[in-house]
SETOR-82081 format. One line per 5 residues: number of its first residue (from 1); their letters; for each residue x, z, y of N, C-alpha, C. Coordinates in steps of 0.02 Angstrom, whole numbers, plus 50000, padded with zeros to 5 digits. Example, Ala and Ser with C-alpha at 12.3 -4.5 7.8 and 13.67 -1.06 7.14 Angstrom:
BEGIN
1> as> 50660 50390 49716 50615 50390 49775 50660 50390 49835 ~ 50642 50354 49888 50684 50357 49947 50645 50394 50002
//
This chain:
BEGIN
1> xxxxx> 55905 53769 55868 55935 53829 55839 55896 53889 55863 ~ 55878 53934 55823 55847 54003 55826 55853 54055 55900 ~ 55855 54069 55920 55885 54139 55954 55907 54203 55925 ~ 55960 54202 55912 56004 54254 55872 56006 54305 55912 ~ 56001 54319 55974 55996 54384 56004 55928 54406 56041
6> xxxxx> 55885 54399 55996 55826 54422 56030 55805 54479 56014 ~ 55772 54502 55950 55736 54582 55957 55806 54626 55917 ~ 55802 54684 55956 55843 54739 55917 55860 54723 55843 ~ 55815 54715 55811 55795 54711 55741 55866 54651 55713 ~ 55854 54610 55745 55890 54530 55731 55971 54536 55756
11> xxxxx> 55984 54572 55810 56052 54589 55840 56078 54637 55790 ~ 56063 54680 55756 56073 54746 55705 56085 54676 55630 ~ 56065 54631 55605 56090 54597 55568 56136 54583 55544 ~ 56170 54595 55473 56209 54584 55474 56225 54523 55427 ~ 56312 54481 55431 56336 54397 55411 56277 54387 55349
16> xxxxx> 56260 54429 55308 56248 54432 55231 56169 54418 55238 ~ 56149 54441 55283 56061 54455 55301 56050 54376 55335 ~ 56095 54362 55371 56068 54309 55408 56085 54252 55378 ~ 56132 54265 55343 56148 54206 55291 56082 54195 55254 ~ 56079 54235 55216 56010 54242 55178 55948 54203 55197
21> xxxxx> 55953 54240 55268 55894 54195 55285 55892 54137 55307 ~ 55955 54099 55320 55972 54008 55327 55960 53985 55257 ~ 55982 54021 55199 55968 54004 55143 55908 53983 55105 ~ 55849 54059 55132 55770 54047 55134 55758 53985 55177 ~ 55780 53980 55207 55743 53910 55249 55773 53850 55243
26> xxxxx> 55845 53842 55208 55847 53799 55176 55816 53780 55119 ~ 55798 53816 55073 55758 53813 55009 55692 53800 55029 ~ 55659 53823 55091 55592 53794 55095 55582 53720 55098 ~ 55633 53691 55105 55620 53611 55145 55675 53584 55089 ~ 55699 53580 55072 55752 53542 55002 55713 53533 54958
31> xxxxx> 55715 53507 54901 55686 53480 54827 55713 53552 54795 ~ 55683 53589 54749 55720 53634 54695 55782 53626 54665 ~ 55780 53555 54666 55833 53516 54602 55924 53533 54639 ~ 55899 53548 54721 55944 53547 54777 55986 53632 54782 ~ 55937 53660 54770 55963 53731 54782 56014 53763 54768
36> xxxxx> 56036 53749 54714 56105 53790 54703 56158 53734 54674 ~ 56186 53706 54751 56240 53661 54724 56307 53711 54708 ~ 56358 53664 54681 56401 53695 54645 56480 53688 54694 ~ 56464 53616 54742 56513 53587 54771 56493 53579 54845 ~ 56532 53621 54904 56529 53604 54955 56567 53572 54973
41> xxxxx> 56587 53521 55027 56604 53482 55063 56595 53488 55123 ~ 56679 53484 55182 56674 53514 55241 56710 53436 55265 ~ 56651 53394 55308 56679 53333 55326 56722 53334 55400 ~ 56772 53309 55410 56796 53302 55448 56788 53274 55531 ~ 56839 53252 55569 56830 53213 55621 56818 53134 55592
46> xxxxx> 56773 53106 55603 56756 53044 55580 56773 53008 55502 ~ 56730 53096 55471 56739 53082 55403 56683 53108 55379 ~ 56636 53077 55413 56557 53083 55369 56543 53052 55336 ~ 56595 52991 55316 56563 52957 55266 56550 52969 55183 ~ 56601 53025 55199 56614 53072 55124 56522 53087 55111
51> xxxxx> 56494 53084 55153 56406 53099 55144 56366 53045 55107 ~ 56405 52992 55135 56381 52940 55093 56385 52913 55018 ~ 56431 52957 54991 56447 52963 54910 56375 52999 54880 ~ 56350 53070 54913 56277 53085 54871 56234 53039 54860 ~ 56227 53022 54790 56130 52996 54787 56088 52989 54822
56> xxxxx> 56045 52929 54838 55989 52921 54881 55940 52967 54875 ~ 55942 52987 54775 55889 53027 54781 55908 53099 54723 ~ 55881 53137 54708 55846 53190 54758 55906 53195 54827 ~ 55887 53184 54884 55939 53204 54938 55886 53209 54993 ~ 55919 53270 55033 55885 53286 55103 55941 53316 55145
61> xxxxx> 55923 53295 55201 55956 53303 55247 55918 53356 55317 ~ 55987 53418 55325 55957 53439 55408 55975 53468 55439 ~ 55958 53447 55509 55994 53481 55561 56023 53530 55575 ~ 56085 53537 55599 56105 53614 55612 56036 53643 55657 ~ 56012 53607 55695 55975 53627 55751 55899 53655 55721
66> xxxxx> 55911 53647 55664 55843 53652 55635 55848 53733 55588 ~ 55897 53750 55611 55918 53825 55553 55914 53873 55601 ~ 55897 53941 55591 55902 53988 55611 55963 54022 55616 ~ 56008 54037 55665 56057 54080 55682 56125 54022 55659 ~ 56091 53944 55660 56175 53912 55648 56174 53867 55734
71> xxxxx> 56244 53887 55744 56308 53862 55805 56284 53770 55798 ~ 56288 53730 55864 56280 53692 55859 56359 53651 55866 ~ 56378 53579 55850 56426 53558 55852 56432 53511 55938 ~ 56468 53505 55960 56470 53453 56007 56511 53420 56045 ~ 56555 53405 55971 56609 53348 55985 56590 53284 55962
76> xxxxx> 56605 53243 55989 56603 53178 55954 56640 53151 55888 ~ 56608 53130 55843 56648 53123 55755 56609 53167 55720 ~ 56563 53215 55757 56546 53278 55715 56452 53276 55733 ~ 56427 53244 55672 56366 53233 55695 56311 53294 55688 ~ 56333 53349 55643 56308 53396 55643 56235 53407 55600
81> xxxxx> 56251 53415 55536 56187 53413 55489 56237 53442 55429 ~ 56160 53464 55377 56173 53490 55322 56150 53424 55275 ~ 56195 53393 55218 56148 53340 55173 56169 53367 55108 ~ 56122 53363 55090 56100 53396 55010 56098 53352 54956 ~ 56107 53345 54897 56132 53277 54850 56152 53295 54804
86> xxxxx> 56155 53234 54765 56218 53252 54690 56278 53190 54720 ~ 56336 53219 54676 56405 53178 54659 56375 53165 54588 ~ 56352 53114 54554 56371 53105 54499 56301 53148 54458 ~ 56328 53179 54436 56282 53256 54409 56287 53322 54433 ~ 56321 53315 54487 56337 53387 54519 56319 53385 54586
91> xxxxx> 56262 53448 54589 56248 53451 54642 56274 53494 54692 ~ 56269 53447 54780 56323 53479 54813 56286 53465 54895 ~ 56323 53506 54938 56318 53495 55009 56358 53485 55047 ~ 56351 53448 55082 56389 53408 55131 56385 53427 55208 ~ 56441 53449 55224 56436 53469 55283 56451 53424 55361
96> xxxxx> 56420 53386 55375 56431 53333 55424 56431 53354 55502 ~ 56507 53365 55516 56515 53379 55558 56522 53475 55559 ~ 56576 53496 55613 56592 53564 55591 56597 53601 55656 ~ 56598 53677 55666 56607 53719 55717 56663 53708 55729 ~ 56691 53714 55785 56768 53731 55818 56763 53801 55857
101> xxxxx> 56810 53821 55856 56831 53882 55903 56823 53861 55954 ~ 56858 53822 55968 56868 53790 56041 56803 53774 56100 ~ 56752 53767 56046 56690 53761 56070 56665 53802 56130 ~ 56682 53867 56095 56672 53951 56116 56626 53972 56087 ~ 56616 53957 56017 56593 54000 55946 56657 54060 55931
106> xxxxx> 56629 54130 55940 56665 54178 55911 56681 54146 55856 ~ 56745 54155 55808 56753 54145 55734 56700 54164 55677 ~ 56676 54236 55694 56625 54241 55637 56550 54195 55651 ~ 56541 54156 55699 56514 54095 55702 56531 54012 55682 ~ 56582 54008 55692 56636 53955 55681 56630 53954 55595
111> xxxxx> 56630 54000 55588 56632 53990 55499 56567 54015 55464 ~ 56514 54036 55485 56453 54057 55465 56448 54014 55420 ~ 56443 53938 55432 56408 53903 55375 56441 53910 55297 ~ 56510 53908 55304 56531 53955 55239 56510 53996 55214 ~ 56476 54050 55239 56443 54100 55214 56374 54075 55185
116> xxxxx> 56355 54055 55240 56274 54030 55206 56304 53974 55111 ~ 56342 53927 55142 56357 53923 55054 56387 53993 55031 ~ 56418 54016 55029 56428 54080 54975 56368 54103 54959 ~ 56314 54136 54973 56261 54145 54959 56232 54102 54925 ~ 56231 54015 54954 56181 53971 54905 56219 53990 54815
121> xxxxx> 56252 53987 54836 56323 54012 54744 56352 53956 54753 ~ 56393 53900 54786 56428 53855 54807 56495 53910 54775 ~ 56524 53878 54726 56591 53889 54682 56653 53860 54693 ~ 56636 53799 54748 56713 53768 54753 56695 53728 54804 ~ 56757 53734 54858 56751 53686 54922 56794 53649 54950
126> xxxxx> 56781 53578 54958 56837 53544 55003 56825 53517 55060 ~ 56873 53554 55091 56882 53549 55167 56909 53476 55189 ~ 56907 53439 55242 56939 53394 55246 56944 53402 55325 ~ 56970 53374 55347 57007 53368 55435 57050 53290 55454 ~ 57051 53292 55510 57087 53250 55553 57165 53288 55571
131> xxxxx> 57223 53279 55548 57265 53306 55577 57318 53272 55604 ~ 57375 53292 55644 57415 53251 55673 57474 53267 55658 ~ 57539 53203 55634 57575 53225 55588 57650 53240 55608 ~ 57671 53300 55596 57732 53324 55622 57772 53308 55551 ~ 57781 53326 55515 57843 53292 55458 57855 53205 55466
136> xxxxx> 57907 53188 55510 57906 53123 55517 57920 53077 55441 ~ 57906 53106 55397 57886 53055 55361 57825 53036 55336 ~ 57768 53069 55366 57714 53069 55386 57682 53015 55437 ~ 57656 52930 55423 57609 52897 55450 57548 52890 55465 ~ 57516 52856 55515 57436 52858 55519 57410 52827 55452
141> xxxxx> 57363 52870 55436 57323 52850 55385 57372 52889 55309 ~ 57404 52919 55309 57429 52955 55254 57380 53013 55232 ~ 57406 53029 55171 57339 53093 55155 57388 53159 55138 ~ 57372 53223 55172 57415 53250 55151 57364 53320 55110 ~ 57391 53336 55062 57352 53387 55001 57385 53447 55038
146> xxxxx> 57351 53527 55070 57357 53565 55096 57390 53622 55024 ~ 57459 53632 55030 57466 53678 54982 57473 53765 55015 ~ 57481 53764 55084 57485 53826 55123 57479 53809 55198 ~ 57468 53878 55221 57475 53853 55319 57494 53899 55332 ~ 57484 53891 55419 57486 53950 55471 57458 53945 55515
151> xxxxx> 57443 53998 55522 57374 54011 55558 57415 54069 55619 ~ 57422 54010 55681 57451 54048 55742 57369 54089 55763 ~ 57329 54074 55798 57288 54105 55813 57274 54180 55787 ~ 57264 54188 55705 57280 54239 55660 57328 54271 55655 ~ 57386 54248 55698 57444 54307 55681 57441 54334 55749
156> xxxxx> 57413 54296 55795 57406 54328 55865 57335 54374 55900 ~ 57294 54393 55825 57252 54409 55848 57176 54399 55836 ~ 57173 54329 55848 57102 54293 55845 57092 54249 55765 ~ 57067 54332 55726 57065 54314 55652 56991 54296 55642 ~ 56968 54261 55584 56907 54251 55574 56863 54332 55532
161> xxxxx> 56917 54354 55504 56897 54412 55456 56917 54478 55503 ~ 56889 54474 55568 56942 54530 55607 56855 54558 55631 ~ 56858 54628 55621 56812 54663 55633 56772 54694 55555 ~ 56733 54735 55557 56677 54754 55517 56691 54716 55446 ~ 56709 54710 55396 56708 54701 55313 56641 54701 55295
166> xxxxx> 56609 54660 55257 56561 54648 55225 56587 54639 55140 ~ 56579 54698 55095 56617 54713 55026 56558 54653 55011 ~ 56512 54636 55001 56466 54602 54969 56497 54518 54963 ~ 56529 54487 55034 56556 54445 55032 56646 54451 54978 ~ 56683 54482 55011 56742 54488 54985 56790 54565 55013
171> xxxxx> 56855 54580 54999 56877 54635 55006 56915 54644 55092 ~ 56929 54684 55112 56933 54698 55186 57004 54651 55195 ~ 57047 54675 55136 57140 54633 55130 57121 54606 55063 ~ 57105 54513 55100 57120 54472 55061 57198 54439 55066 ~ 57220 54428 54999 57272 54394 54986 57265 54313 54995
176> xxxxx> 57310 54296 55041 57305 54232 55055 57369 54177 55004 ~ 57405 54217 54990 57467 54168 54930 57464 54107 54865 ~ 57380 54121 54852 57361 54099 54798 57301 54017 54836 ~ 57285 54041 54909 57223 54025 54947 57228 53955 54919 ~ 57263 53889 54894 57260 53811 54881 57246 53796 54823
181> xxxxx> 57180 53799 54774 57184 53792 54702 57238 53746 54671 ~ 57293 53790 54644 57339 53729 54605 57315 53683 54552 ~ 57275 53693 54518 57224 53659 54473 57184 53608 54494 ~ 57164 53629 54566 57124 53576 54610 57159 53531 54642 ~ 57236 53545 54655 57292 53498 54697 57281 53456 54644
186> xxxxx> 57315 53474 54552 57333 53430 54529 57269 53366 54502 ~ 57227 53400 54516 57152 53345 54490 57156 53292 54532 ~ 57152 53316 54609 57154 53256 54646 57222 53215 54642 ~ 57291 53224 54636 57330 53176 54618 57312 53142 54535 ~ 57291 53174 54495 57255 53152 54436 57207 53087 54478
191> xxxxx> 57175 53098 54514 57106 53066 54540 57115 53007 54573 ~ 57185 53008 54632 57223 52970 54654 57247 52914 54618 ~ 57285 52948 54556 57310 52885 54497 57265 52860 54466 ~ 57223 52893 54445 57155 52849 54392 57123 52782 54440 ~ 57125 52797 54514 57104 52757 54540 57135 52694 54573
196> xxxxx> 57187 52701 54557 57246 52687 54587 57272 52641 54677 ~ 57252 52679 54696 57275 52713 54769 57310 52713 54795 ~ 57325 52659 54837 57400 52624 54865 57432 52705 54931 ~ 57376 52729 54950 57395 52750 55005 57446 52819 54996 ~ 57490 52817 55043 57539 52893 55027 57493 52958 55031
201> xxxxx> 57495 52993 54978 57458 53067 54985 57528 53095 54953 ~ 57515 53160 55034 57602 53193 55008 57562 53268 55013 ~ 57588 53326 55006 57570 53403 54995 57624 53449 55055 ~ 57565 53463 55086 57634 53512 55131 57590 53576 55178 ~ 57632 53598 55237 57601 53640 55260 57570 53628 55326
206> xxxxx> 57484 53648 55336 57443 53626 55407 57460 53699 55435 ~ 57465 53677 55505 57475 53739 55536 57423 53728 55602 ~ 57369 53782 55591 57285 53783 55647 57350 53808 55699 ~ 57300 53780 55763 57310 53798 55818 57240 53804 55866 ~ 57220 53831 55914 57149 53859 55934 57130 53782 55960
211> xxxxx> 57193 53741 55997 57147 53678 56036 57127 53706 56100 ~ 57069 53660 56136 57057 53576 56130 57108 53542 56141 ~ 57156 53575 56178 57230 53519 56193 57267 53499 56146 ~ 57303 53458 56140 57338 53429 56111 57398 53450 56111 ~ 57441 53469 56059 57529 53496 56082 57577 53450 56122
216> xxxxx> 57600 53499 56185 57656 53490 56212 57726 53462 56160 ~ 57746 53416 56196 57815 53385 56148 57862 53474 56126 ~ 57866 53517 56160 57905 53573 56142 57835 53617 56113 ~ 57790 53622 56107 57756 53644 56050 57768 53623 55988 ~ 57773 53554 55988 57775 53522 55928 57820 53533 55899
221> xxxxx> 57889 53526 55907 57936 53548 55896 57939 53604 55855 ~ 57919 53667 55909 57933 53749 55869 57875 53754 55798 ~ 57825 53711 55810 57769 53715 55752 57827 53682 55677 ~ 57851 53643 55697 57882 53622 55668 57958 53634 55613 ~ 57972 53669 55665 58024 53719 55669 57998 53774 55615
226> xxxxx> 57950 53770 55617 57907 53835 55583 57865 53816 55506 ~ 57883 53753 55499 57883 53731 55453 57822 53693 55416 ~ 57777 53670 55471 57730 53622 55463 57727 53559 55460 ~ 57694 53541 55428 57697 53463 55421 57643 53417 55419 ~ 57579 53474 55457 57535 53425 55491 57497 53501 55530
231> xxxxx> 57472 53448 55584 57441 53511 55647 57374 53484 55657 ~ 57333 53543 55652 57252 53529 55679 57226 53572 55705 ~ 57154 53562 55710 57117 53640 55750 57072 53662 55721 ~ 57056 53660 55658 57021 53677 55605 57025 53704 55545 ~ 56994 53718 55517 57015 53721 55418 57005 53771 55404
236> xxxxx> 57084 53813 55423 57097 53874 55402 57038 53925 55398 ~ 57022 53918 55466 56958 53997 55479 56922 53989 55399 ~ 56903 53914 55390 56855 53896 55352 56866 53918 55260 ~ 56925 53905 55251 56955 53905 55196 56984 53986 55197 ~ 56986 54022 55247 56999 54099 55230 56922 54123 55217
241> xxxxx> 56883 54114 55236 56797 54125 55254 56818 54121 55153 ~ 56800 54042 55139 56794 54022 55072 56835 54062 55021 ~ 56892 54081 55031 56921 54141 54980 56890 54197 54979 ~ 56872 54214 55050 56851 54285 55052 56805 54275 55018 ~ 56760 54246 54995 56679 54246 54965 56708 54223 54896
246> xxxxx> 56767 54209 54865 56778 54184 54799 56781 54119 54785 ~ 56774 54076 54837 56765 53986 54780 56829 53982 54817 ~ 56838 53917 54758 56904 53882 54762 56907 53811 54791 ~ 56966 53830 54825 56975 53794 54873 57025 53731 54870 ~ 57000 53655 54890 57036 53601 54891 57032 53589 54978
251> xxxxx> 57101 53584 54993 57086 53550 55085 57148 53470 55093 ~ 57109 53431 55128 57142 53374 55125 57145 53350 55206 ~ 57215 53329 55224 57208 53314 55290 57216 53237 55299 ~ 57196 53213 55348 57208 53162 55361 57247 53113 55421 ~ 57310 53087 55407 57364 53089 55464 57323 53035 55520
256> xxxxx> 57303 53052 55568 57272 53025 55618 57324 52988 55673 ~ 57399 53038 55673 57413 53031 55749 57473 53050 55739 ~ 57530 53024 55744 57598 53042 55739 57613 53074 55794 ~ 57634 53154 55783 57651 53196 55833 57737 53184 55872 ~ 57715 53191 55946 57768 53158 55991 57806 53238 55996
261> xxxxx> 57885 53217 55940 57912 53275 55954 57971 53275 55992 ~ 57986 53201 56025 58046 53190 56075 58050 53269 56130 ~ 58117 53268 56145 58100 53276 56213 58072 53267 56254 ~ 58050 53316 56318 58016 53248 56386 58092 53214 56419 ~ 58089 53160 56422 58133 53120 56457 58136 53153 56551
266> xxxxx> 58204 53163 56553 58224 53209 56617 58223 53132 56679 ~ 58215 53158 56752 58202 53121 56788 58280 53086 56787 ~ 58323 53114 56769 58391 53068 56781 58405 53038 56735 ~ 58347 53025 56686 58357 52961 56637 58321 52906 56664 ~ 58302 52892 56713 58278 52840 56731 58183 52827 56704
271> xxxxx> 58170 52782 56716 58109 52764 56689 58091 52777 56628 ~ 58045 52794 56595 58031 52802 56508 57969 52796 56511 ~ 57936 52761 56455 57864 52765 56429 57828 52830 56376 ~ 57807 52849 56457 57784 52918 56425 57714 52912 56364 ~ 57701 52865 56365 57619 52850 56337 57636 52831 56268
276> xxxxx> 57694 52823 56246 57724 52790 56174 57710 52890 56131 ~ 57645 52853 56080 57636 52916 56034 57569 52965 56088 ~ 57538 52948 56110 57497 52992 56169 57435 53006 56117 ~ 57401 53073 56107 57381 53070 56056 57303 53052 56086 ~ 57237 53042 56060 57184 53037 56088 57128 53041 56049
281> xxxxx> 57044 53082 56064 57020 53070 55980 57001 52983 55974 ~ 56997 52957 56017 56971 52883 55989 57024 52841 55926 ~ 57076 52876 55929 57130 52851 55887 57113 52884 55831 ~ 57105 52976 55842 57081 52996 55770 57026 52996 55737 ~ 56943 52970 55781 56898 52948 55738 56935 52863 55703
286> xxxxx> 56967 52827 55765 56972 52754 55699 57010 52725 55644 ~ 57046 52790 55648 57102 52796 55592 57047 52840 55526 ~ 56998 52897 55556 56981 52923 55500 56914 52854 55477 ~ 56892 52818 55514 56849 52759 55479 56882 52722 55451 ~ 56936 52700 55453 57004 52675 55418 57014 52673 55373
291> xxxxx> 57008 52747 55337 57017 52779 55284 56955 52816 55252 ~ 56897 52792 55281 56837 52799 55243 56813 52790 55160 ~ 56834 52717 55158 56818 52716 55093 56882 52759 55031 ~ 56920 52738 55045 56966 52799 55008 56948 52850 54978 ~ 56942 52899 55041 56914 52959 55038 56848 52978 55022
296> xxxxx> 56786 52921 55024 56745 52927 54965 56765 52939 54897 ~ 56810 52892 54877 56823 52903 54796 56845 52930 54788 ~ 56895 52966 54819 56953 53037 54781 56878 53071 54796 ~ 56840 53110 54826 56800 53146 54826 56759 53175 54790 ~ 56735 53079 54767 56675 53073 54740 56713 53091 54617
301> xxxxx> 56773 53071 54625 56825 53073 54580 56830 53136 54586 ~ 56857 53171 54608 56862 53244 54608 56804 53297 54580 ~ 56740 53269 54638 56700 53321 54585 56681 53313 54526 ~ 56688 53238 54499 56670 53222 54449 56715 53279 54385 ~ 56778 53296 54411 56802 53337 54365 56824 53392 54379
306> xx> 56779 53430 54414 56752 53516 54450 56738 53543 54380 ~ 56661 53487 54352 56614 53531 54297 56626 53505 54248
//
């Protein structure tokens, strides 16, 4: 990765300029045929296989590490590359592997690569995630279609759109009410049935939280309380980034980990198995390989009826 704070010149830059120029240097090294996909794709925790739906060919693939001014990833599930391709006849990019906050990427880093697609002209994006499921009627391996959230971090402060407005991207007060393409919910249950798709995909509300920890049994609860029905540490920044710049937005979560919303068992209940429901990522990369092939085809089904 580049050095983003080196001459005066480069620190004075601004999201739109430097985007630009990940863009120039993506275009130097891609095929032409590559340049202005129509469909981004934001792969999840151990959901790169959604990469594997593009064409062998024209396709290129590359490193975050290989771009100027992009954040590197370094969790495990998140291999960290740009792959370039068609779905079908539509060409698109694939984002393998993603920034976290948690990392200690400021937000307007965390979501840069959104920007750099807004600039490529990327028109429509689906997000996908690992999440853990608080509506107990919510199992591992369920799919849930994102129709709204909440974004604790954002009401406390640590917004992705907080500072300096760039009018070129989008307006200073974006409206978030509309943020879940209803058109795009109903394609993919369209996409679901055509294919026909044993697995439960239900629609509800993800509610980001900053992470890396995992919620306390009385976190879970009040998240809950608050009216979510699946919890992660991602998305949102990503999918407010994606409104602000105009494309439309599909986000799909994936129930990894049934959230432990008991009580803690008090010492004068005697013995209890605290480890029943303990959440961990090795559970949520093998639940999201689990559900690999699946989530190729709604995907790969979906964009098919974007254009």
């Amino acid at each position: 990765m580049s050095d983003s704070s080196g001459s005066e010149s480069e620190v004075d830059l601004t999201l739109t300029e430097r985007a630009t120029i990940v863009v120039d240097a993506i275009r130097e090294v891609i095929p032409k045929a590559l340049h202005d996909p129509a469909v981004a794709v934001i792969c999840g925790s151990g959901l790169h296989h959604l990469a594997d739906a593009l064409s062998p060919e024209p396709r290129c693939e590359i490193p975050f590490s290989e771009l100027p001014y992009f954040p590197l990833t370094t969790v495990d599930g998140h291999i960290g590359k740009l792959v370039f391709g068609y779905f079908g006849t539509v060409p698109a990019v694939c984002m393998v592997g993603r920034i976290h906050f948690y990392e200690g990427n400021p937000f307007d880093m965390s979501v840069f690569p959104v920007r750099v697609f807004s600039v490529m002209g990327v028109k429509s994006i689906i997000v996908t995630n690992a999440a853990g499921g608080l509506n107990p009627d919510y199992k591992v391996g369920d799919l849930m279609v994102l129709n709204d959230h909440i974004n604790i971090p954002g009401l406390a402060g640590w917004h992705p759109l907080k500072g300096a407005n760039d009018p070129l991207f989008g307006p200073r007060f974006l409206a978030l009410s509309d943020a879940y393409d209803l058109e795009l919910r109903k394609k993919f249950f369209d996409c679901a049935r055509d294919l026909n798709l044993t697995r439960p995909i239900h629609e509800g509300v993800y509610v980001f939280v900053s992470g890396p920890t995992y919620e306390t049994r009385a976190e879970s609860r009040m998240l809950r309380l608050l009216g979510a029905d699946a919890v992660g540490m991602s998305t949102v920044p990503e999918i407010i980034i994606a409104r602000h710049s105009g494309m439309r937005v599909l986000a799909v979560s994936l129930i990894t980990n049934e959230v432990v919303t008991a009580p803690m068992p008090k010492v004068s209940d005697g013995e209890a198995d605290l480890s029943a429901g303990k959440a961990n990522h090795e559970e949520v990369i093998a639940a999201a390989n689990a559900a690999g092939a699946d989530m190729r085809r709604l995907v790969l089904g979906m964009i098919s009826k974007l254009i």
